[in-house]
C-alpha positions, 0 to 999 in steps of 0.5 A: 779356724785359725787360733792366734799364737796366744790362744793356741798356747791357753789351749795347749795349756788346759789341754795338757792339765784337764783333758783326758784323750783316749787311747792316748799317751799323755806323757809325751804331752810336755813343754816342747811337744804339743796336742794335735787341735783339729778345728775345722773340717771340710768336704775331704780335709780338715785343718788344725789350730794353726790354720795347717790343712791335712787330707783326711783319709780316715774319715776321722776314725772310718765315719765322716762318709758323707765329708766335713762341713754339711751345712744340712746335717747340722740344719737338722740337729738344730731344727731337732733340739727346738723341736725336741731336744730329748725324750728316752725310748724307755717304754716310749717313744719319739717319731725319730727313733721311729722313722729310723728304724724302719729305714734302716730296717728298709735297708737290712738283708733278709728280716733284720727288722727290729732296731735297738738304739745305742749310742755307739759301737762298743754298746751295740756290740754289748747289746747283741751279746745280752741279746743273744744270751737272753734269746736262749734262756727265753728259748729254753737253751740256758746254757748257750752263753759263750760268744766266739770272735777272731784273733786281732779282732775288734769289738769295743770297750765295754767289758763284754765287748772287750771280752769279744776282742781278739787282742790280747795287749788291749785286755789285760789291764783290764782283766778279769773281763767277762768270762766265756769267749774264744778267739779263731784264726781270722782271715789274713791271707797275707799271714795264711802259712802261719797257721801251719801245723798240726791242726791244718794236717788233720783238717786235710787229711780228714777230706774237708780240705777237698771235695768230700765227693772227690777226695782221695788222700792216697793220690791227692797232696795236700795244698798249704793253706797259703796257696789257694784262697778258697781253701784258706777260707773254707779252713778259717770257717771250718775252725769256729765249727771246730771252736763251737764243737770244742766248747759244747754245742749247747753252751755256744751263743753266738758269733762275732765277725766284721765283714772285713776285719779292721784290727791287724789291718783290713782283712776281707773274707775269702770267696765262701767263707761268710756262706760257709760260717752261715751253715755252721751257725745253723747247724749248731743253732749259734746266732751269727752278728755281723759287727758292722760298726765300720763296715755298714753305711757305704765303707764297703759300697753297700750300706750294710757289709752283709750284703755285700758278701752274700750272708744273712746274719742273725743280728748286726751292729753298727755305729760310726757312718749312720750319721757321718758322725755328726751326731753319735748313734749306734743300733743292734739289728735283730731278725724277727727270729731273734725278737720273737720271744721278747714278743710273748707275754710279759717279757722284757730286754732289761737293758738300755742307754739314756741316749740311745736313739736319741730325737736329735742323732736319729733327725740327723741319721735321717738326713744322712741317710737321704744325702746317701740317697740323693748322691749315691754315695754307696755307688760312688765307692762302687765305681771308684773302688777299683781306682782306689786300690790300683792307685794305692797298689803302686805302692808295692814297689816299695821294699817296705810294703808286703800287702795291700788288701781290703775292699771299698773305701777300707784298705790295709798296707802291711809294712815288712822288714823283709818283703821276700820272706814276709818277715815282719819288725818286732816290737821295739822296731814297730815302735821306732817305726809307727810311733817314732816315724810314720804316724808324725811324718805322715800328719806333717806331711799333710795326711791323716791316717792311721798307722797301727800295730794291733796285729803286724804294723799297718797304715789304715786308709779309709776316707770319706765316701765323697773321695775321687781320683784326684784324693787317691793320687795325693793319698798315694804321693804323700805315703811314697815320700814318707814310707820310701823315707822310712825304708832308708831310715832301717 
């Protein structure tokens, strides 16, 4: 929908006085630089107040999986509110949360079967750690409070979910947060010979960085953790044991990991590194949660990270892709395991939102889900994942892309200052770069993405599970112009 100059303006105008946007910086807001209005959106693009088409290769923000415009989806929220418009799931229920649950639970590894409704990620993230805390007081280990997640990650907003989060420049205006987190190196393999140091001396000359059965540090040298995959990851894995045995065994509750990790830029998990996690949290009995408030719901090509990778976690979380978006919904799963003591006797989870599982997001969700079903969304990103990433990892002829990683629909560009030595730009010049280049080149140039710099500055792409070839290749022609430009601006 195209605005007239007139209308445009009064929008702009009560934009600027009334409307608070997150994550955003008002005042570059004036008179002569104005808010970016999306109006409309469909299949793969969207348009802005002007009537300017934009490639949305973000999925708005990694949720419109089944695209724009689906006439269905909003049939069924329509068909819903005159049905019922609303009704809480606080001791009752409705025949939506129902349904939904035990789809979702069809879908879930192993016996993640019990659905708690959010209405977002960052609440499903907060639910799973009262969860967890309130597992091991019911099961007779009250002190199994603590949660430990990585360094960069993201969790969410709420203060626990915050707490979980790994970056440190999104807490501390915010602080004090909820106490007992801690943070472990994550899995950038790009990064890896960072972590040198002492600690990864010990841990080789220990035997865990070899075959226990086989080591022998007499004859054997040591391996830098950048130069074999496996072994990074079975180092990775190996310090949340470390995390969990420095804090205390009893006073660890749970583990927060994504799949592949989006802060810093798409980090997938190493060959063994989830197997390897799964058998620490056993030994300890920590429960492990796959945040899969981006992953789960085809990022990956399955509808649930986890099963992607081979692991059976304890609980998941997810948001975004369950209702493409056109409707907000979130859930925290939990195994049967998990939900076992709340069953006994007069126990109760005292915890809830108004409009988790909401009739109308949860009609919606269902309807997803069957477009998923009916077009294969999951084995469209299968059989173009591999297309999407050799397309994309042209651009690594650019002196300015150090890396390209991620997996399905969800990549990563790590932009370097200096491609042979990695040398990454330091604050002022991630600022000049991003924000004061990329991100409105990109958008003027018909391409809406996301350029961050919450660990070494990123372009993020992760477009709708609907995209093909023909997306890949503009995708791929748009940031050839604009980072070849800003490779000459350095």
């Amino acid at each position: 929908m195209s605005y007239s100059d007139e209308d445009y303006d009064l929008l702009q105008k009560a934009g600027k006085r009334h409307l608070w946007m997150h994550f955003s910086r008002h005042g570059v807001y004036d008179d002569a630089h104005d808010i970016p209005i999306i109006t409309k959106g469909e299949g793969m693009y969207i348009w802005d107040a002007k009537g300017r088409k934009y490639l949305d290769a973000l999925a708005g923000l990694f949720v419109v999986q089944a695209g724009h415009g689906r006439e269905e989806l909003a049939q069924a929220a329509a068909k819903q509110a005159k049905e019922l418009s609303f009704f809480p799931i606080w001791t009752f229920a409705h025949p939506q949360a129902i349904q939904l649950a035990e789809r979702i639970a069809s879908y879930t590894p192993g016996d993640l079967n019990r659905v708690f409704f959010t209405t977002g990620g960052g609440e499903a993230v907060e639910t799973a750690w009262k969860v967890a805390k309130q597992y091991f007081k019911l099961t007779g280990k009250p002190l199994k409070t603590k949660a430990i997640s990585r360094q960069v990650a993201y969790h969410g907003t709420p203060h626990g979910a915050l707490s979980i989060t790994g970056i440190p420049a999104l807490k501390e205006m915010f602080e004090p947060l909820v106490p007992s987190t801690v943070h472990v190196p994550n899995t950038n393999f790009y990064r890896a010979d960072d972590h040198t140091g002492a600690a990864v001396t010990s841990w080789f000359s220990d035997g865990r960085g070899t075959d226990a059965a086989t080591a022998d540090d007499s004859h054997q040298p040591h391996p830098t953790l950048g130069s074999d995959l496996e072994t990074f990851g079975r180092w990775a894995a190996d310090q949340i044991e470390e995390a969990i045995l420095a804090e205390g065994p009893d006073t660890v509750a749970a583990v927060f990991l994504e799949p592949v990790q989006n802060a810093g830029g798409c980090f997938p998990p190493p060959p063994g590194y989830f197997q390897r996690v799964r058998e620490i949290c056993d030994r300890h009995d920590v429960l492990l949660v796959s945040d899969e408030v981006i992953c789960a719901f085809g990022r990956l090509g399955e509808m649930f990270g986890a099963t992607k990778f081979g692991y059976v976690p304890d609980i998941i979380t997810c948001a975004k892709g369950l209702t493409s978006g056109y409707s907000p919904l979130g859930a925290m799963i939990a195994s049967d395991r998990v939900m076992e003591p709340f069953l006994e006797g007069t126990n109760s989870f005292a915890h809830g939102y108004t409009f988790g599982g909401h009739p109308v997001s949860a009609a919606v969700a269902m309807a997803n889900l069957d477009i998923f079903e009916r077009e294969d969304l999951n084995g469209n990103v299968r059989r173009n994942e591999g297309a999407f990433r050799s397309t994309i990892e042209k651009l690594l002829d650019l002196d300015i892309v150090g890396d390209i990683r991620g997996d399905g629909y969800f990549y990563g560009i790590e932009l370097v200052k200096d491609k042979a030595t990695k040398e990454t730009f330091d604050d002022a010049e991630s600022e000049k770069l991003l924000r004061g280049f990329l991100s409105k080149a990109l958008f003027t140039n018909g391409l809406y993405c996301r350029a961050d710099d919450r660990g070494d500055p990123v372009i993020q792409l992760a477009p709708p599970l609907i995209a093909d070839q023909g997306h890949f290749e503009e995708m791929e022609q748009i940031l050839r112009s604009v980072l070849t430009e800003a490779q000459n601006l350095l």
